[in-house]
N, C-alpha and C positions, 0 to 999 in steps of 0.2 A: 450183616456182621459188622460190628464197631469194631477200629480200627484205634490202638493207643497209641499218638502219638507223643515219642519225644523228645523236646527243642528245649536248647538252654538257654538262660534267662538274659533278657529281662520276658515275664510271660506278661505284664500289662505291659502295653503299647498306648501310648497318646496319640493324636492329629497333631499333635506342636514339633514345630522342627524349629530350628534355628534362624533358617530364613523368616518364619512364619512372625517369630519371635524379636527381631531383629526390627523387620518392617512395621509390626505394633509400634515396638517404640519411636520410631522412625517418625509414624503418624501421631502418635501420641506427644512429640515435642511442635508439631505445624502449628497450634494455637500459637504458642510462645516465640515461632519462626515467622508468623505472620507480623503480629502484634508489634514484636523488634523491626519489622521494616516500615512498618508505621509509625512506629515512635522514631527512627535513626534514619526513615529513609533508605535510597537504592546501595548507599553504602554499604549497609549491614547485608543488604542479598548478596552485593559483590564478597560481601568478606564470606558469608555463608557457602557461598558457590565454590570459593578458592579452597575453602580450609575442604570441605568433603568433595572438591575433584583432585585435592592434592594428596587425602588420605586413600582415595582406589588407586587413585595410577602408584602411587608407592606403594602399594599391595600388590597392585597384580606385576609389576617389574621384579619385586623381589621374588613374589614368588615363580614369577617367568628365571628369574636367574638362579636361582637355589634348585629350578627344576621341579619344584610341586607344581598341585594342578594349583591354576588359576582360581579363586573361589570369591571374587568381588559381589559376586552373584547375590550371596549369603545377607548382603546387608551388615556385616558388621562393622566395615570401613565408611560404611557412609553414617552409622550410630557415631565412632568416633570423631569422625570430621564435623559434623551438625555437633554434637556436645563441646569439641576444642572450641566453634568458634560460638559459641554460647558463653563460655566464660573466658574472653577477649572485649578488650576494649572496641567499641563502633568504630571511630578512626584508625584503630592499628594500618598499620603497612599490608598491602596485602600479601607483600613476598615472607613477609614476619609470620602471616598464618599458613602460609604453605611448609614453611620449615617447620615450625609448630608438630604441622599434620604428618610431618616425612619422620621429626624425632618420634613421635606418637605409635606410628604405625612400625617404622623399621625397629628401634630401638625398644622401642618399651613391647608393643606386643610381638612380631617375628622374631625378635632375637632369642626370644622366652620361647619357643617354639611356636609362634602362633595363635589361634583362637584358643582359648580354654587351658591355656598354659602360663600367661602374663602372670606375674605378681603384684601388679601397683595398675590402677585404674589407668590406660593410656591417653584419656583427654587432659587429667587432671595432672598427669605425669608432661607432659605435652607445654600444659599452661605453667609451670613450675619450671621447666626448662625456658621459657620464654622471657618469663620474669626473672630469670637468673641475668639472663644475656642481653635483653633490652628492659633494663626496669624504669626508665623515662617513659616511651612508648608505651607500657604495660603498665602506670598507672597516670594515666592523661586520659579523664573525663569529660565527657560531653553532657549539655542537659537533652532530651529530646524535642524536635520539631527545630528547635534556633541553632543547636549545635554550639550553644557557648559552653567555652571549659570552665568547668566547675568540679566542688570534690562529689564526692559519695557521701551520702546518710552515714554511714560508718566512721567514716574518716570526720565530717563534720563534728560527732559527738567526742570523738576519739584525742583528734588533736584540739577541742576548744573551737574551733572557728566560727566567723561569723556570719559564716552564710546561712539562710535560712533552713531550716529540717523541716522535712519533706512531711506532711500531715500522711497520717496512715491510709489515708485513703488511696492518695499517687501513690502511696508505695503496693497497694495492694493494686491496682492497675496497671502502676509500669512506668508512672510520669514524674520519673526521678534518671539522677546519673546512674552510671553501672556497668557493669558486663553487658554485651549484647544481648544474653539471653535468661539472665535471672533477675531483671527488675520487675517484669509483669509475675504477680505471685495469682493470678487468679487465670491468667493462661497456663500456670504451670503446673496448678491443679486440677483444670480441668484435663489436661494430659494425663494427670495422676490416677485422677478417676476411671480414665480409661482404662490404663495398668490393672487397676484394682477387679476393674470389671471385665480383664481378661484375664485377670487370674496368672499375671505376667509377676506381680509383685507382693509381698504381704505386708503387710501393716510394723511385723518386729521392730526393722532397722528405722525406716520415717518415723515413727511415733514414737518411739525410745530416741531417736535424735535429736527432734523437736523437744520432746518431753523434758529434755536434759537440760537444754537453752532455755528455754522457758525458765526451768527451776533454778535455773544458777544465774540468770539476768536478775530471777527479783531478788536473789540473795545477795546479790552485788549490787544493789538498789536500781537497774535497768527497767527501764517499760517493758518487759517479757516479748510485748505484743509487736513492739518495735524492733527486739532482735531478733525475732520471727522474719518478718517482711523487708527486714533491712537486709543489704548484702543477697549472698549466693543461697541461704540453707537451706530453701524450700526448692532451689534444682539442686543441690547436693544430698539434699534427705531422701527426693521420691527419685532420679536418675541417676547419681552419681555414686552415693553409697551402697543402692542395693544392686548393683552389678556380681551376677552371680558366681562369676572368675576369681572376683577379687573378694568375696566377703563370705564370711562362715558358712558350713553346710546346712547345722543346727538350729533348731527356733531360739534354745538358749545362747548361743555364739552371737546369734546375729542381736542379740538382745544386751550382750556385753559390748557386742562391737557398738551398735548405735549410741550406746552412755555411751562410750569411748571417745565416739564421735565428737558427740556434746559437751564434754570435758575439754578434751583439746581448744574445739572450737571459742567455746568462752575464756578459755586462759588466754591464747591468741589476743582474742578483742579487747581483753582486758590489762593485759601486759605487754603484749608481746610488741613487733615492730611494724606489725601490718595490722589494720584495722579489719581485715577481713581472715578468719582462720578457716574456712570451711575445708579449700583444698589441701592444704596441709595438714589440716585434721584425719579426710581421708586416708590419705596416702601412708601417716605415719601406722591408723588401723589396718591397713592391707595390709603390711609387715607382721602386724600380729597376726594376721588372720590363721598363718599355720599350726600358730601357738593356742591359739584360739579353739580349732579344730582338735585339737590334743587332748586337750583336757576334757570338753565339752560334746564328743563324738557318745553315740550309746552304748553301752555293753553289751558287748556279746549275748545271746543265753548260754544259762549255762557258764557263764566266765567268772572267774575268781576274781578279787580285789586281791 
């Protein structure tokens, strides 16, 4: 005799949990956490080490003091600590990425209720607070291996200067100035690839991000190929934007979100006061993102306009 059971939904079930999801990307940024200690040296490990033990211990404190369970477990304080200090300068202070890590985690995601309730990416929310409070420290470059300061590919083409720009080559390896963790563009895709081939991320937002930069460098006479490789956008297209907290539900959402991205991002480099827009590009589409949803969610069946 069959027996009809029945349980409410969700009736498909995945093997993917959050931890699971968490530690993919975790492992999917080691090329580009390697590669930075080799181009910047033990620095960049120290900075790497402070910003993700200063984002668990201020997770599991708060959540020790608020009285939830503990859940550091999960992997998602140490995604944001490894991403904060990914886009931080190699020399910063290290007690500048610990604060960093503590606004990141208490402020931007606890205070929002925790995981899966933030509204603004908390690394990139994190790096914006930094650069509010120390913008000396937070744009003071090094080149890699010698450690002499020097500007950024961005900032060179941006303000005129005379230092030499960086052939595409260093920039698509890594051997240029920059953030700790987004000058190697070909560690950051082979991390990508990984995503792609865990089925962790889709193609919408990265390639409608890119796609956007690309089309609006050569309409504003830019080497495409250089605003590509230059700056943050190839770890703000495949880790930073498509964070699923912070960015549309929808294939179409995340498809306006990414132009969105793209827009921002080139008006930034082109006008604005920083030569780099990526992360305030983000940040200002997380804010739509609910607006986003609204519009762009599917209809019911059965629903009237």
């Amino acid at each position: 005799m069959r027996k009809l059971i029945i349980s409410s939904s969700p009736h498909i079930r995945l093997k993917e949990s959050i931890p699971r999801v968490m530690w993919s990307v975790v492992l999917a940024l080691a090329p580009a956490a390697i590669i930075s200690v080799y181009l910047f040296g033990l620095v960049a490990l120290r900075l790497i080490a402070v910003s993700i033990l200063a984002a668990v211990i201020s997770e599991a404190l708060w959540q020790k003091l608020i009285g939830r369970r503990i859940a550091i477990g999960d992997g998602s304080a140490v995604v944001v600590g490894l991403l904060l200090a990914f886009v931080l300068p190699p020399r910063l202070p290290w007690w500048m990425a610990a604060v960093g890590s503590f606004f990141a985690i208490v402020i931007v995601k606890q205070l929002f209720g925790g995981l899966g309730n933030n509204i603004f990416n908390p690394a990139l929310a994190g790096r914006a607070f930094l650069l509010a409070s120390f913008p000396i420290y937070m744009t003071s470059w090094v080149r890699p291996f010698d450690a002499v300061s020097c500007a950024t590919p961005l900032a060179i083409v941006k303000e005129n200067l005379s230092d030499t720009i960086p052939s595409l080559w260093d920039l698509f390896i890594g051997k240029t100035a920059g953030c700790l963790g987004e000058t190697s563009a070909v560690a950051l895709l082979i991390g990508a690839g990984f995503l792609f081939w865990r089925k962790i991320i889709t193609w919408h937002i990265p390639f409608t991000y890119i796609g956007t930069v690309t089309l609006l460098s050569w309409v504003f006479g830019r080497d495409p190929l250089f605003s590509v490789l230059a700056g943050g956008l190839v770890l703000g297209a495949f880790f930073m934007a498509v964070d699923p907290v912070t960015s549309p539900m929808t294939a179409k959402g995340q498809i306006i979100f990414g132009i969105g991205c793209g827009i921002v991002t080139v008006l930034i480099r082109q006008w604005g006061g920083y030569p780099e827009g990526v992360c305030y590009s983000i940040l200002l589409m997380n804010a739509l993102v609910p607006l986003i949803d609204r519009y762009t969610k599917p209809r019911r069946l059965g629903e009237q306009k």
